[in-house]
PAZAPA-4460 file (N, C-alpha, C; in steps of 0.05 Angstrom, whole numbers, plus 32768, in hexadecimal, padded with zeros to 4 digits):
% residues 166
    n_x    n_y    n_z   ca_x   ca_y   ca_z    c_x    c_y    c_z   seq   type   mol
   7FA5   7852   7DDF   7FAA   786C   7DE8   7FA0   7880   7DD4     1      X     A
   7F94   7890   7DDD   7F8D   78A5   7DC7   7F95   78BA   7DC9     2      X     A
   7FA3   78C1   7DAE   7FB2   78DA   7DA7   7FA5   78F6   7DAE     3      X     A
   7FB0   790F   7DAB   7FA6   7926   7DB6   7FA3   7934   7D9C     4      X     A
   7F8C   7947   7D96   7F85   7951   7D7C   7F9F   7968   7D76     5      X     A
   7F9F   7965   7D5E   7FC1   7975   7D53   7FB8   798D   7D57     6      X     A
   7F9D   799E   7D4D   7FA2   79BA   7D65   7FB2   79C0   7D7B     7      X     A
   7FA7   79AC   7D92   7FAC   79AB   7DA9   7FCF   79AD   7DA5     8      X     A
   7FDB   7994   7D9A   7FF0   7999   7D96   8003   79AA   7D8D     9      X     A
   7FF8   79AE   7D75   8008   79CA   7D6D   8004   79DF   7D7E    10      X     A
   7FEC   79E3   7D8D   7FE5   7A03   7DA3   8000   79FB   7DBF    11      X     A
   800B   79EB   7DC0   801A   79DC   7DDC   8031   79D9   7DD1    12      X     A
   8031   79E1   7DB7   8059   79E1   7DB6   8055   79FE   7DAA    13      X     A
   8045   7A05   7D9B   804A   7A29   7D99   8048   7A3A   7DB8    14      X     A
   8035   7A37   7DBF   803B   7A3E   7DDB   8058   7A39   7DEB    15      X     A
   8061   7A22   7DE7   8079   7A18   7DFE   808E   7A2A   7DE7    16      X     A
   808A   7A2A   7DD3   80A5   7A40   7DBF   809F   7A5A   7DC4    17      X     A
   808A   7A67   7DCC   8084   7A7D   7DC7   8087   7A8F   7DEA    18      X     A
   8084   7A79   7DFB   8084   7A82   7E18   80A2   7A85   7E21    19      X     A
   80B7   7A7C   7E18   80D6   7A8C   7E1E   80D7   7AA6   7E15    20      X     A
   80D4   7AA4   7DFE   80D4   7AC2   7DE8   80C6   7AD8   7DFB    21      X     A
   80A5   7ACE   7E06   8099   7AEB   7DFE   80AB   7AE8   7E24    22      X     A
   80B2   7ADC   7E34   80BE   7AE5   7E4E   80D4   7AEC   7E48    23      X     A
   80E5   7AE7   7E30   80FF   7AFB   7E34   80F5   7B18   7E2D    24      X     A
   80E2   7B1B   7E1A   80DC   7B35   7E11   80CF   7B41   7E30    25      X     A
   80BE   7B3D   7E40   80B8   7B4B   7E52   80C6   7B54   7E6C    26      X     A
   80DD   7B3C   7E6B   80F0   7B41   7E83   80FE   7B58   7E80    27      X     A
   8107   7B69   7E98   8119   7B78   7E95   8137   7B6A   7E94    28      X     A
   8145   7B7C   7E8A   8165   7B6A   7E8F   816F   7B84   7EAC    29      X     A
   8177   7B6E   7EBC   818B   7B79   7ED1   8199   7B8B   7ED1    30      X     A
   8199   7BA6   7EE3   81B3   7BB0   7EDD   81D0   7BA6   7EDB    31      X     A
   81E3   7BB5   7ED7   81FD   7BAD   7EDB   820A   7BAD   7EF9    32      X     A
   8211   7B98   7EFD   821A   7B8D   7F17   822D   7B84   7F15    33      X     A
   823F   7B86   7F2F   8261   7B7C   7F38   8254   7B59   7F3A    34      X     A
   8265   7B55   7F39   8262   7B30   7F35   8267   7B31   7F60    35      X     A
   8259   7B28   7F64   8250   7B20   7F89   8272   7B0F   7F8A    36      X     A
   828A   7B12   7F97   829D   7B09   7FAD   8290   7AF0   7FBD    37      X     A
   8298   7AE3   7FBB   828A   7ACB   7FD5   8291   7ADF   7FF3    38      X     A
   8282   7AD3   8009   8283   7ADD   801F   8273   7AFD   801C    39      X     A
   826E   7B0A   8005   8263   7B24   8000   8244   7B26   8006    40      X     A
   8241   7B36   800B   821E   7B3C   800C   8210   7B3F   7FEC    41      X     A
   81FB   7B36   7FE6   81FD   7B42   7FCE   81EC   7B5C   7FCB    42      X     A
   81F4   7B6B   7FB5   81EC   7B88   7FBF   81C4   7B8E   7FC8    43      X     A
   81BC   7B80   7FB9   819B   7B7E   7FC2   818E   7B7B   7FE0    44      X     A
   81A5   7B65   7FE6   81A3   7B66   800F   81AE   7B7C   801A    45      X     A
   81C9   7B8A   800F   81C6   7B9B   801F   81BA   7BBC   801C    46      X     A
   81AE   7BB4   8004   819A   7BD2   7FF9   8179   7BC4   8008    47      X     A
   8177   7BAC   8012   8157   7B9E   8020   8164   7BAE   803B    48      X     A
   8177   7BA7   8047   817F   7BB0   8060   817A   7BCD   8070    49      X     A
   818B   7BDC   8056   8186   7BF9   8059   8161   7C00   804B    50      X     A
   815F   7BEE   8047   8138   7BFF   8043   8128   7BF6   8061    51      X     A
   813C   7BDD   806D   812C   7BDA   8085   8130   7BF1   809B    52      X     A
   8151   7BEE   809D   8157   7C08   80A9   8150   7C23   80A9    53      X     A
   813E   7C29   808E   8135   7C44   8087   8120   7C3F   808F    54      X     A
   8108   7C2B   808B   80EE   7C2D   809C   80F7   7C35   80B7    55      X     A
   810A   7C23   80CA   8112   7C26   80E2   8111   7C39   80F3    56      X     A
   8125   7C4C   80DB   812D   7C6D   80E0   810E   7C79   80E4    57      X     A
   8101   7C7D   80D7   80EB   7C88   80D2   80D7   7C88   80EF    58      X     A
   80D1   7C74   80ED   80BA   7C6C   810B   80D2   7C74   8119    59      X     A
   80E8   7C6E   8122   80F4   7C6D   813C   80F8   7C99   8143    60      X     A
   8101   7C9E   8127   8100   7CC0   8128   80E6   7CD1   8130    61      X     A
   80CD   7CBD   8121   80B1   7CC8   812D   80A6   7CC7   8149    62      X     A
   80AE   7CBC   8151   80AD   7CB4   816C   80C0   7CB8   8184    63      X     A
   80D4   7CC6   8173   80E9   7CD1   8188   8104   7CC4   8195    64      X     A
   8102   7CA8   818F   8112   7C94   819B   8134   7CA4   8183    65      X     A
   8137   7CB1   8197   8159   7CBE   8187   8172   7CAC   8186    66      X     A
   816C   7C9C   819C   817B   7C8D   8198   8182   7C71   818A    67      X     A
   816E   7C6A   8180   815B   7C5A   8171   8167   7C5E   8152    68      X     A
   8162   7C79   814B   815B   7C83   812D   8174   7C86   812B    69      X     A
   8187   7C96   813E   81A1   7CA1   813A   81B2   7C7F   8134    70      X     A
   81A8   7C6A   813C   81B8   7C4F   813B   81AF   7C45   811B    71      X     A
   8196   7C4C   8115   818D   7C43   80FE   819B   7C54   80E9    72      X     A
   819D   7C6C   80EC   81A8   7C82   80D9   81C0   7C6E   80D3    73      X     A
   81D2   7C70   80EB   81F5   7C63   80E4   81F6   7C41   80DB    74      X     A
   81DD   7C39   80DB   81D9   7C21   80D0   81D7   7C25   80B0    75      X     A
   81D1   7C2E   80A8   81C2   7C37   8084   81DB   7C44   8077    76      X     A
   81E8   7C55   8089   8206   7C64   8080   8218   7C4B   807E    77      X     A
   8219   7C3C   8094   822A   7C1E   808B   8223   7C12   807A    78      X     A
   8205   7C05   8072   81FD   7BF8   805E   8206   7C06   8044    79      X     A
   8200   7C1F   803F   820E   7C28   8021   8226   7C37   8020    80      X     A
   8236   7C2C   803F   8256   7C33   8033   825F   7C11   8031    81      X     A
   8253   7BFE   8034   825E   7BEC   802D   824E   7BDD   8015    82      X     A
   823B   7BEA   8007   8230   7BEE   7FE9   824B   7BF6   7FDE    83      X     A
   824E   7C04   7FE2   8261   7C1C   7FD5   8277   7C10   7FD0    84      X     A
   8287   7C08   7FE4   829E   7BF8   7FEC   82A3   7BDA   7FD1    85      X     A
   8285   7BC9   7FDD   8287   7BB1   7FD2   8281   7BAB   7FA7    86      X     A
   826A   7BCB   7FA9   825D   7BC1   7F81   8272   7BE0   7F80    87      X     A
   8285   7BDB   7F72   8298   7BF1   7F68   8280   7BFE   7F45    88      X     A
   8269   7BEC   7F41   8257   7BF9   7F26   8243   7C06   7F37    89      X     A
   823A   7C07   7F4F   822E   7C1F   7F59   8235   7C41   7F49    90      X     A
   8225   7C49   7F48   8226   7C6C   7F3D   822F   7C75   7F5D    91      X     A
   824A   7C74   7F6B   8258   7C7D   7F8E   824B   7C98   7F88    92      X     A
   824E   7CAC   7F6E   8243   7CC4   7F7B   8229   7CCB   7F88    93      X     A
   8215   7CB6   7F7B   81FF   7CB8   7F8C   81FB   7CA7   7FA6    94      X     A
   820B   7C8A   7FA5   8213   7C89   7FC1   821D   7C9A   7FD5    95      X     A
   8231   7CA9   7FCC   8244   7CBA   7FE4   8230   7CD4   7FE3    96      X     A
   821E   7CD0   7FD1   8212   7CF3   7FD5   8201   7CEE   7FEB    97      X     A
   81F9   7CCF   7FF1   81EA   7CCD   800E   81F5   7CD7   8026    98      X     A
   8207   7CD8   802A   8217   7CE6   8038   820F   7D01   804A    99      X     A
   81FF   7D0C   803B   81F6   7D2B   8040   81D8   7D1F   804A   100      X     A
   81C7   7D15   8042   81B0   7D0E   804D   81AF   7D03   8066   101      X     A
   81C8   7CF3   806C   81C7   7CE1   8083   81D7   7CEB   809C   102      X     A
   81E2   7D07   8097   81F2   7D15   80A2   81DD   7D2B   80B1   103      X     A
   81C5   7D38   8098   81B4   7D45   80A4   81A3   7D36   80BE   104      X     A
   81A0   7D1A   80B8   8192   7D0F   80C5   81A6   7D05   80DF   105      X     A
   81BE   7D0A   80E4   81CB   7D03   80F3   81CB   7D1E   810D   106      X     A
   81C7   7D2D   8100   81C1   7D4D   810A   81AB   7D4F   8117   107      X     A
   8194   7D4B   8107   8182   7D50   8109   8171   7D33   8126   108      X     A
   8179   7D22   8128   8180   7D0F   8139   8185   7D1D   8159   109      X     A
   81A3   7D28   8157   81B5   7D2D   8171   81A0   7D42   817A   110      X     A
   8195   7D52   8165   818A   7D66   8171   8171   7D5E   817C   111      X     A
   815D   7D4F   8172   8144   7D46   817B   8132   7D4C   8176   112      X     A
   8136   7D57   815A   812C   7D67   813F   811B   7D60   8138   113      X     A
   80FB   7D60   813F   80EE   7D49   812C   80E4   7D59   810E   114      X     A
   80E5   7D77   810E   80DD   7D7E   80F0   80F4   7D7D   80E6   115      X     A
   8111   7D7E   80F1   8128   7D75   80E1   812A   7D5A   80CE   116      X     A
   8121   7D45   80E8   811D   7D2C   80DC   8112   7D2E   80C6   117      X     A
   80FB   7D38   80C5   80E9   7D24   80B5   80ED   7D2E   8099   118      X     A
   80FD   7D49   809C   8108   7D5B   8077   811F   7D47   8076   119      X     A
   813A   7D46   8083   814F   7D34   8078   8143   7D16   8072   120      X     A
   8132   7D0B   8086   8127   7CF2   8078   811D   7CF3   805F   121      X     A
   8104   7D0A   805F   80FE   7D10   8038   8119   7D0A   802F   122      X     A
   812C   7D1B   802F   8146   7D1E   8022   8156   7CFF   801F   123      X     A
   814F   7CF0   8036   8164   7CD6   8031   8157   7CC2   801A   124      X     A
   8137   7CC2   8020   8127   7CB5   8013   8126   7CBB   7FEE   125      X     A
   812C   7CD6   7FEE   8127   7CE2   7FCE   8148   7CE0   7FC0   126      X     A
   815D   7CD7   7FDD   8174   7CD3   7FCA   8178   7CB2   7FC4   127      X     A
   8163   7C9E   7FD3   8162   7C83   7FCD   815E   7C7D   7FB5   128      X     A
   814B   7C97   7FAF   8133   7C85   7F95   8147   7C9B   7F7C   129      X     A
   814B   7CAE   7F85   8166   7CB7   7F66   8177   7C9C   7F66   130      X     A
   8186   7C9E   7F7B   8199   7C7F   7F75   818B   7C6D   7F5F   131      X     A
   8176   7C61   7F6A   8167   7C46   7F60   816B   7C4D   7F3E   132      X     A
   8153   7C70   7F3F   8156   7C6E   7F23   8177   7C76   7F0E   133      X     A
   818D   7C7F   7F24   8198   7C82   7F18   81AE   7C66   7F0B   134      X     A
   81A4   7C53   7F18   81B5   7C2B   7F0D   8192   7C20   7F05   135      X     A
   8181   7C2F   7EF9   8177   7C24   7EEA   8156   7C10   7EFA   136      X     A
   8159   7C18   7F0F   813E   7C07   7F23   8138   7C18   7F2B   137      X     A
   8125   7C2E   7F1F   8117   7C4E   7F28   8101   7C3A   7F2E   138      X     A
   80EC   7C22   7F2D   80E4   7C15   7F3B   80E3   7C10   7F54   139      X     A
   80F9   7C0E   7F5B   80FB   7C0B   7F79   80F6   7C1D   7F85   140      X     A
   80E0   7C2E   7F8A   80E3   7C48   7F97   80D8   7C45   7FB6   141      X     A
   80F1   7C53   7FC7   80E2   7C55   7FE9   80CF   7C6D   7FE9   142      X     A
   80BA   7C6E   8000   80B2   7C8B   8007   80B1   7C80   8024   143      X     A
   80AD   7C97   8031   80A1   7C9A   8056   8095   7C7D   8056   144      X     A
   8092   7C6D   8066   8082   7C4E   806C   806D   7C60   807A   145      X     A
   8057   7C55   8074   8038   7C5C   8083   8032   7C47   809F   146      X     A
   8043   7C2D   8094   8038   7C1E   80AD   805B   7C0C   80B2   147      X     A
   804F   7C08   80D0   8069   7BFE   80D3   806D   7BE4   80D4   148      X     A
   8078   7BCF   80C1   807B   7BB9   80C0   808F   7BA7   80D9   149      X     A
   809B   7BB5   80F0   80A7   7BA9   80F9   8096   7BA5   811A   150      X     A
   8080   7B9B   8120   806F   7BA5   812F   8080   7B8C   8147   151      X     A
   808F   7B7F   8141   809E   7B76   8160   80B9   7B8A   8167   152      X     A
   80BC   7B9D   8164   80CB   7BB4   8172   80C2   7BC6   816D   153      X     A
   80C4   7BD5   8195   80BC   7BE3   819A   80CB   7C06   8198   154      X     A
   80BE   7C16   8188   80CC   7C2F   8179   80CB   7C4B   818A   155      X     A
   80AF   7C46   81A6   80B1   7C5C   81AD   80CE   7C61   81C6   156      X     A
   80D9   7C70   81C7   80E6   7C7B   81DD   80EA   7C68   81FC   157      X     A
   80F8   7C5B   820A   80F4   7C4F   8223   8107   7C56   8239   158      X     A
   80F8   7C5F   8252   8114   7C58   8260   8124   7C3E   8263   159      X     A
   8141   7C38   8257   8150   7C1A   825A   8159   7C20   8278   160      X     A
   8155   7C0D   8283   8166   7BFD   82A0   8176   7BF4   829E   161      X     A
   818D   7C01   829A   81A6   7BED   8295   81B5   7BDB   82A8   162      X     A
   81BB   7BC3   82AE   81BD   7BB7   82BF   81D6   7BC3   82CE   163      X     A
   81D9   7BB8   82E2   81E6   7BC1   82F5   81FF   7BB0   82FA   164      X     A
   821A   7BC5   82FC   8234   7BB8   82FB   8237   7BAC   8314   165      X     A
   8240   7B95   8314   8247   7B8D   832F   826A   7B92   8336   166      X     A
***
């Protein structure tokens, strides 16, 4: 059997010592987080949830479907009152300050508002990404979606047929 030249060797254990080190130095450390409850969501699904729901909002408001957007709105208000509810280390004032964005947009909805929409959406969208940066993931930032990733539902407006009571 022939041995491997001690270069080689020494370059394959400085490397294998040196590759934890330089990945702890580049990782970020996590923010501070509630320890996840079994049976709990953990808070990342339901902050994935509400960014789906906010694409949702978006196309379904551009297109008019009010009833659509107005269901997506009260979907995103649930997702971060039960953020709110479940990680007690959330910054709630910038949770609960959503409140006012999703309220405009709740308005702005009934009425059929589409230049209403689309300023409280700015507004819901620019209080996501304060949140983010305010627990420390100003990374995570939403804006308006350009395209719509959910291309098996349909966003424009329809007449429903609702079946018939017997």
């Amino acid at each position: 059997m022939r041995s491997k030249p001690l270069p080689f060797v020494l370059a394959t254990l400085l490397l294998a010592g040196l590759a934890p080190a330089a990945a702890q130095q580049t990782a970020s450390p996590p923010p501070p987080a509630d320890v996840v409850k079994p049976g709990n969501p953990r808070l990342a699904d339901l902050m994935e949830a509400a960014q789906a729901r906010h694409i949702k909002l978006w196309f379904a408001g551009i297109t008019g479907n009010w009833k659509l957007a107005a269901y997506q709105n009260r979907q995103i208000k649930t997702r971060l009152q039960d953020a709110a509810a479940l990680y007690q280390s959330l910054p709630v004032d910038d949770v609960t300050t959503m409140a006012k964005p999703i309220a405009a947009l709740a308005t702005a909805i009934a009425a059929e508002d589409s230049k209403a929409f689309v300023k409280a959406y700015g507004e819901l969208t620019a209080g996501c990404n304060s949140c983010h940066r305010e627990v420390k993931l100003g990374f995570v930032e939403l804006k308006t979606p350009a395209v719509n990733p959910f291309s098996d539902q349909i966003f424009e407006p329809r007449k429903i047929v609702e079946p018939k009571k017997k």
